[in-house]
N, C-alpha and C positions, 0 to 999 in steps of 0.2 A: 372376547376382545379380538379386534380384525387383525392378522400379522400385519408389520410395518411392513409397507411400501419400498421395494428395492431396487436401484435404479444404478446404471451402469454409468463409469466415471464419462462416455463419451458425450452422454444424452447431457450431464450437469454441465460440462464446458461449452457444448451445443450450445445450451438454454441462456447459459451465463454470459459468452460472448455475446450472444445478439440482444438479449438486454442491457448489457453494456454499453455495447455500440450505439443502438437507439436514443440510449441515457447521454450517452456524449454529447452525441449530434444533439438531441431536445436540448440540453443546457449550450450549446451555440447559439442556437435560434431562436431560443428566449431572449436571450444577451443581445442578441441584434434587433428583435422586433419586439418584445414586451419587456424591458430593460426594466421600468419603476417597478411594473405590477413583482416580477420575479426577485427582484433587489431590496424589498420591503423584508420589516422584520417584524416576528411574533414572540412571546413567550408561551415556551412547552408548557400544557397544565400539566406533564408528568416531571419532567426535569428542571421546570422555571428557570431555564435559560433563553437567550436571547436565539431563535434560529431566522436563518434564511429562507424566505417562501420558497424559491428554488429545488432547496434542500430538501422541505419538507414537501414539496409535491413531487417529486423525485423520487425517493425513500416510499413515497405512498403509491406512486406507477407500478416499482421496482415489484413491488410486492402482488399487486394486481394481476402483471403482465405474468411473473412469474406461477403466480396459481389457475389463471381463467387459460392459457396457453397449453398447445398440442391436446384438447380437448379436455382438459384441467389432468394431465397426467400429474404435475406435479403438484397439485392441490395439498400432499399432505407433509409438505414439508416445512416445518418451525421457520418463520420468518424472524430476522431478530435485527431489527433496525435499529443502528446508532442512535439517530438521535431521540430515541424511546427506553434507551435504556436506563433506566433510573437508579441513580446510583447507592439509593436509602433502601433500595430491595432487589438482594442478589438472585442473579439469576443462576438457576443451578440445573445443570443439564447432566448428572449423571445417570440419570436413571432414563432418561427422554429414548425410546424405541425409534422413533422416524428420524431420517438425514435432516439439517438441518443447514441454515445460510445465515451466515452475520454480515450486513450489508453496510458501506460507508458508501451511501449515494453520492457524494458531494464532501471529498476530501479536501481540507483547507477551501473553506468556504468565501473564507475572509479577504481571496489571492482572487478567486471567482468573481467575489462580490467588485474589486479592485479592477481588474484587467487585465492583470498581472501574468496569470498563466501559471503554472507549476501546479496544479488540484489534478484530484485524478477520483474515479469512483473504482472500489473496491468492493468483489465477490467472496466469501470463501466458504466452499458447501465441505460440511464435517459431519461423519454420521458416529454419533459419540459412543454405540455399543460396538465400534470394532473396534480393531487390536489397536493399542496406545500408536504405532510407529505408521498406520495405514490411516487414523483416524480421521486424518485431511483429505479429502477426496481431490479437490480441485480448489486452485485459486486463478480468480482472473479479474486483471488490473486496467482499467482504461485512462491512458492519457491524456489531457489538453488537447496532446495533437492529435489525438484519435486511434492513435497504436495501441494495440491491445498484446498484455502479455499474459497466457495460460502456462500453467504446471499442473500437471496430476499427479495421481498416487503411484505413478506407474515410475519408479525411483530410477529407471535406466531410459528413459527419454529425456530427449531435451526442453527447453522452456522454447514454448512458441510463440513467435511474434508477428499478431498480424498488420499488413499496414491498414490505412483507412482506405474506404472506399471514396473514390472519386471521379466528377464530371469529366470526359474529355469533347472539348469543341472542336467541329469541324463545318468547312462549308461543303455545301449540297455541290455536287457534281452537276447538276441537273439545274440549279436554281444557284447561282453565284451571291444572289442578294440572303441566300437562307443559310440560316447555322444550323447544324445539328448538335446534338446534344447526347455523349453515349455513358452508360453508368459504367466503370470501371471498377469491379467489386475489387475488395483489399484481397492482398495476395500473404501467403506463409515466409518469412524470411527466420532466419537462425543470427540468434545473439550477434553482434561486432565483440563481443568478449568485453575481459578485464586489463585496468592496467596491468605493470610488474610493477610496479612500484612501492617497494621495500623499506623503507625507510617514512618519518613521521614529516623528516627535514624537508622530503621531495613529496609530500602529499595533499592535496585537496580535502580538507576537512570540512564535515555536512556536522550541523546541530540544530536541533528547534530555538530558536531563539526572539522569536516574534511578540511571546509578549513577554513585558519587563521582567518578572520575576525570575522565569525561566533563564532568560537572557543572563541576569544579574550571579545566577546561580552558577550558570556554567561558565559564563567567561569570567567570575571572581573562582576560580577554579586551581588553586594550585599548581597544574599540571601545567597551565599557560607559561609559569615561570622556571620553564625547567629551561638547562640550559641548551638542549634540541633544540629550541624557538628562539636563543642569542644568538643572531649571526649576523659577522660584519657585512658579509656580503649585500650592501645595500641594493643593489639591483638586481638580488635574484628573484626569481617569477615565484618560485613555490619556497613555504608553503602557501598554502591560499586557506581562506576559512572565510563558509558562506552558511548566516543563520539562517538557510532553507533546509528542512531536510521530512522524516518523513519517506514514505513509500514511494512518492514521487523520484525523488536523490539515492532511496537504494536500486531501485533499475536502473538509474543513470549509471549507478557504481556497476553494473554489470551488462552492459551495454552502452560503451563508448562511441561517440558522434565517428570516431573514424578512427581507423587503427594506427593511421599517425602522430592524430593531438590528444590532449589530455584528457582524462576525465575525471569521476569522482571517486578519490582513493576511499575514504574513511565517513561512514556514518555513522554518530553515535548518537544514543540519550542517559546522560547522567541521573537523573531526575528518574524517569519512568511513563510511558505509556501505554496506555488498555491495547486490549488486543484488535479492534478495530484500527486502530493507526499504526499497528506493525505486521502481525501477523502472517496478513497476504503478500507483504512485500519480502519480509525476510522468508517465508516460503520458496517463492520464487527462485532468491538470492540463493539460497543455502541449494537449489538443484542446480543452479547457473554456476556454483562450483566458488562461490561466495564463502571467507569465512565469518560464521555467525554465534558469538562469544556473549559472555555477560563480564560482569565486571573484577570477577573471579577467573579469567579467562579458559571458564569451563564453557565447552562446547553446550548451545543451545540447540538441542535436539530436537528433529521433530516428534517426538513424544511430545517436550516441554511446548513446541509450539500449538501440539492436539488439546494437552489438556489446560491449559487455557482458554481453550474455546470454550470450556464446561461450566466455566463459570468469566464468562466475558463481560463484565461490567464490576470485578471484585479484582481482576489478577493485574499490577504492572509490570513493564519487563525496562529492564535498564539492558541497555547492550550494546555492543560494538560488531559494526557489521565494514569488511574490509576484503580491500579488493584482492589483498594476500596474506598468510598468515605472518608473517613476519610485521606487516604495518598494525595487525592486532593483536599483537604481543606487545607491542614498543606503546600501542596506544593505554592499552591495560596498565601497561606501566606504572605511564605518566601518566594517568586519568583517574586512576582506581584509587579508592583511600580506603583508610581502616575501617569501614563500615563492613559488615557481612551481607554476604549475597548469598541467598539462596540458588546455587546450584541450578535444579531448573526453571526458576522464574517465575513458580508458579503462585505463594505464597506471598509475595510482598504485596502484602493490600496496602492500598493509600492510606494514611493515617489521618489524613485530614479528614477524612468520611465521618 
């Protein structure tokens, strides 16, 4: 049997960014020029659910670009596409010898499908026989707006952030009546940071709450009537609470519009989701200096976030991701109830399976 394939964390965020990128931009240009074809829906024969043509053409590029690309260097890497993961047969990647990629092409599909904006597609290449705490190799996250954020395994660098590439017009010196046209590739900037903001009273709080159940579950939530959320003060601005949340709302939380205004204090999920709709973003967070808790307000480690990857379509994580540790202490609090939480996250399979 051939040794696995070993490949340096710079080549996976190379690869990862520029499929990314591409993946962006294609779902723009779909949205503007084949809007019905890509906005149609199909049912998965694997997971008989409802998906996105978008999605699924996307998710099936991702996978192409990525193995036929740099003359198929990376051809032998486990592809493990969200929307194929089936959830009646776990997938178990302890023993799996080659690096490996869980791909959410097309995050919050349903915001996509709308116009809405807040979707983001999500990388995160994990080579599952190294050490529990290096296991994550790279994650990279692309925005709506085109911003891409990388983290690697390299625990003492920063999260990088690139902007989008874009056109700048100019007229011909030569020719007054002619525009030119010059590609202006994205450039590296470093985080805008976090708030300070300490308290639950002064916070912006993120939850999924789009479809009803979810919704019902967490704002019928006990914690809503504590008396931190009594206040007479009819006109104060915070706190705030927006059912967006998601990978999208944890880089918001660690990367503020501007170090004057506010941003997003507190994400959390009561409930629980797969490692596709967290993983890569609390990655991120947790190097951007993010605190990233579970409901026991034990530190979620990136151990606990590697081996999740091992079995990504069996593991949920309930947790609390905050822009200081003070606002997820207070949010554990008031959010947490007598249920037990496994420590690190990795055990609480859905019940409902």
């Amino acid at each position: 049997m051939p040794e696995p394939q070993k490949f340096s964390t710079e080549e996976l965020c190379d690869i990862g960014v520029e499929i990314v990128r591409e993946g962006i931009a294609w779902l723009h240009k779909c949205y503007g020029v084949v809007r019905n074809k890509f906005l149609e829906h199909s049912t998965s024969d694997v997971t008989h659910k409802k998906r996105l043509a978008a999605d699924i053409d996307l998710e099936m590029d991702y996978e192409v670009q990525l193995h036929t690309r740099r003359d198929s260097r990376f051809a032998s890497i486990r592809f493990l596409g969200e929307e194929d993961l089936d959830p009646e047969h776990i997938v178990d990647l302890e023993a799996e010898e080659n690096t490996c990629v869980l791909v959410d092409a097309l995050d919050g599909s349903d915001l996509y499908e709308r116009g809405i904006g807040n979707w983001c597609s999500a990388v995160i290449f994990f080579t599952p026989r190294h050490s529990a705490e290096k296991r994550i190799r790279a994650a990279i996250v692309g925005l709506w707006t085109g911003e891409i954020y990388v983290a690697d395994d390299d625990l003492s660098s920063e999260v990088m952030v690139i902007t989008p590439n874009e056109f700048k017009y100019k007229q011909d010196e030569d020719n007054w009546n002619r525009i030119i046209a010059e590609l202006k590739p994205g450039e590296r900037r470093k985080l805008r940071g976090r708030s300070d903001v300490k308290t639950l009273l002064d916070a912006s709080i993120c939850f999924y709450g789009q479809k009803i159940e979810k919704l019902r579950k967490t704002v019928g939530h006990h914690g809503w009537d504590s008396s931190k959320f009594k206040t007479s003060e009819k006109h104060r601005l915070v706190p705030r609470v927006y059912n967006l949340a998601g990978i999208p709302m944890i880089l918001k939380l660690i990367d503020k519009p501007s170090k004057s205004g506010s941003g997003i204090d507190l994400v959390m999920e009561l409930e629980g989701q797969q490692p596709h709709d967290v993983v890569s973003g609390a990655f991120i967070a947790k190097r951007a200096g993010a605190t990233v808790v579970d409901l026991s307000n034990k530190e979620i480690t990136y151990e606990a976030l590697g081996k999740a990857l091992l079995k990504p379509n069996a593991n949920d994580f309930q947790y609390i991701i905050a822009s200081t540790p003070e606002v997820a202490s207070e949010a554990v609090q008031n959010f947490s109830d007598e249920r037990s939480f496994n420590t690190d996250n990795t055990d609480n399979i859905d019940k409902k399976r």
